[in-house]
N, C-alpha and C positions, 0 to 999 in steps of 0.2 A: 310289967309295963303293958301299958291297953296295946293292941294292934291297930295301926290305921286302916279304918275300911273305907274312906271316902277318901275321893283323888282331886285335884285340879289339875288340867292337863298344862303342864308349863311353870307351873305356878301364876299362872296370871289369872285375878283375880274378873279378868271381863268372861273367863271361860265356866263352862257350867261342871259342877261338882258331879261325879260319876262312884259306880264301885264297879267291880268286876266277878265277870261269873266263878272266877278261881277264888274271888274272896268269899261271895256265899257256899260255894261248893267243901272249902275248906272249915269255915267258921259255922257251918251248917251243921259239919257233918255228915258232910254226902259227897259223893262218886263226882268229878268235874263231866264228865259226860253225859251224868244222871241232868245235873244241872243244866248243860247245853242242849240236850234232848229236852227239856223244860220249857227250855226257853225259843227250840224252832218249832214246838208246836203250837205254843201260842205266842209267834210272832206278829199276829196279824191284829193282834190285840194288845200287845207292847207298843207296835208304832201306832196305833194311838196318843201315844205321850211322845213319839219323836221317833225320829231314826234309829235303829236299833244297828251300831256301829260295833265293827271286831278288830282285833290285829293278831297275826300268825307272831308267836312268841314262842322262841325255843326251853322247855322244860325238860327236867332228867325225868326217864321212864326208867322203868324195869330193864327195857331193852335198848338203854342210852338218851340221847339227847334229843326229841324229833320236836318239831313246829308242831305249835299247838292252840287252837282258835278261843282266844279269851274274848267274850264279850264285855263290852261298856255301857252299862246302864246307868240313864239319868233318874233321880228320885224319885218321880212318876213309877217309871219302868221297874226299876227296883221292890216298889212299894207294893209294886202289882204281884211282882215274884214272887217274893215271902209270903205273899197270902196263900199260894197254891201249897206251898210245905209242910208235909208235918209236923203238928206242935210238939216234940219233944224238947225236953227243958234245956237240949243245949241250943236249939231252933229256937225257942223262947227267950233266950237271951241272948244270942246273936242278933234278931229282931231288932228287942227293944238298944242293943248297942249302936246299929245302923241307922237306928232311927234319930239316936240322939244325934251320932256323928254329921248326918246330914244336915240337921238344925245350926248342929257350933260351925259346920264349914259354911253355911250360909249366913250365917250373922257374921264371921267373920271377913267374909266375901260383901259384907255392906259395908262394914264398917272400915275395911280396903278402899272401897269404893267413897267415902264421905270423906276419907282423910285425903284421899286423892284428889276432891277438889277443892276442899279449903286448901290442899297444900297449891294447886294453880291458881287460886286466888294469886297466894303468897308472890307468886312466879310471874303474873300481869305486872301486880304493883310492883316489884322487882323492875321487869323489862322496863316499863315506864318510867323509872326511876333512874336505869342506867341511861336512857336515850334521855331522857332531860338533863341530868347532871355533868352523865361521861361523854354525851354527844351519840349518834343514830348511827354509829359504828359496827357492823355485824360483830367484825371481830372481838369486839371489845366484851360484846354482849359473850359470844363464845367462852372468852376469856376467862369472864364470871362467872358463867354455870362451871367449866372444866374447876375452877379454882375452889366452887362451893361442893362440889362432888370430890373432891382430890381429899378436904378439910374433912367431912364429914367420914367419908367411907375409906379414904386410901386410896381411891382407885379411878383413873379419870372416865369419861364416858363412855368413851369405848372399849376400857379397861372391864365394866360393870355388862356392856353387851355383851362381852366374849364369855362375864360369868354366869350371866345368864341364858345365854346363848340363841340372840338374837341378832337381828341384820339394823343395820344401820339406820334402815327407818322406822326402826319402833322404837319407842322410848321406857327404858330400861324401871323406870316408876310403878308401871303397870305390873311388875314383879317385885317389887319391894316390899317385905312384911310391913305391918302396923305401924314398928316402932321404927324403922327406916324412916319410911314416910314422914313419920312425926319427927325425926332428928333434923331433916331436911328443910321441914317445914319449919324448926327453930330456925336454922341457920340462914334463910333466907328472910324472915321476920328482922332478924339481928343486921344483916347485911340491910335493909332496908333502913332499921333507924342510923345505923352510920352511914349511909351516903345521904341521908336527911340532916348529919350533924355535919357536911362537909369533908369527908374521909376521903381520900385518894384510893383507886383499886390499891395500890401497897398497903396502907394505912388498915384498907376492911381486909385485908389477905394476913396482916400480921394478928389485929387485933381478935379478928373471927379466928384464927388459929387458936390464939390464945384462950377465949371463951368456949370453945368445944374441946379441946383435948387438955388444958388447963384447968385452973382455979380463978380463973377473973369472970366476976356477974355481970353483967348489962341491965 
């Protein structure tokens, strides 16, 4: 199985994709300190590309468990890295793996980001949909998202903050892989043509049941 070398911090897809000095140092083939000493002497040439950011991480040594300063490098900074290293064939293939890694979490990180807003399209025509039909009722509105996130995932919306593990004012979408998003984006599509056919919230709660964990089409 490949090793992941590129991160998202969070999993949220607005955040910028990094690796870390433990992943080249390890995948490299080389000393993590060799690496870190790489990396503060030509600090002043990495933040060129951005802040060059750490965190004290507990690792087993030799001599137990002691904090240990991983650095976070953005693909810039990264790209800069690699170049000072030895080409030995396992550096030469670390490289070109880093390299690709960073490409697929960046397409992937668009294509997050494009479903994310056709899926808020979905979620306009939705609100406009329920404030026209069901009336301009917050709760009602509430109602509808908890009832389309409950269908979809199992889990209501604060159920999906605590899995993801954020605070109540950010919206738990921003962590959703691809096909999330895309599940989401059916079932508010769906709940859209039935309160266009005249459904009742019960009516789209039964029948949206039916069509996502069932066998009935729309």
């Amino acid at each position: 199985m490949d090793m992941d070398l590129v991160f998202v911090k969070d999993g949220n897809f607005k955040n910028e994709p990094y690796t870390t000095s433990k992943v080249i140092a390890d995948c490299g083939g080389q000393e993590h300190r060799a690496i870190r000493q790489l990396i503060e002497t030509h600090k002043k040439e990495l933040q060129e590309f951005g802040r060059v950011t750490f965190e004290m991480i507990p690792l087993k040594t030799n001599s137990g468990v002691q904090n240990t300063k991983i650095y976070k490098l953005n693909e810039e900074q990264a790209t800069f890295l690699i170049t000072l290293m030895r080409n030995t064939p396992k550096v030469v293939l670390f490289k070109k793996n880093l390299v690709k890694q960073f490409y697929n979490m960046r397409q992937q990180l668009q294509r997050r980001a494009l479903e994310r807003e056709v899926e808020l399209n979905y979620r306009k025509v939705l609100t406009a949909k329920i404030q026209s039909l069901l009336g301009n009722d917050q709760h009602k509105y509430i109602a509808f998202t908890e009832m389309l996130y409950k269908i979809v995932f199992g889990k209501t919306v604060g159920q999906l903050r605590k899995y993801y593990g954020v605070d109540k004012k950010i919206t738990p979408k921003d962590f959703m892989s691809l096909e999330d998003l895309q599940k989401l984006k059916v079932a508010e599509q769906k709940a859209v043509t039935m309160l266009e056919l005249g459904y009742d919230y019960y009516q789209v709660k039964e029948k949206l049941n039916k069509v996502i964990n069932g066998t009935i089409a729309v």
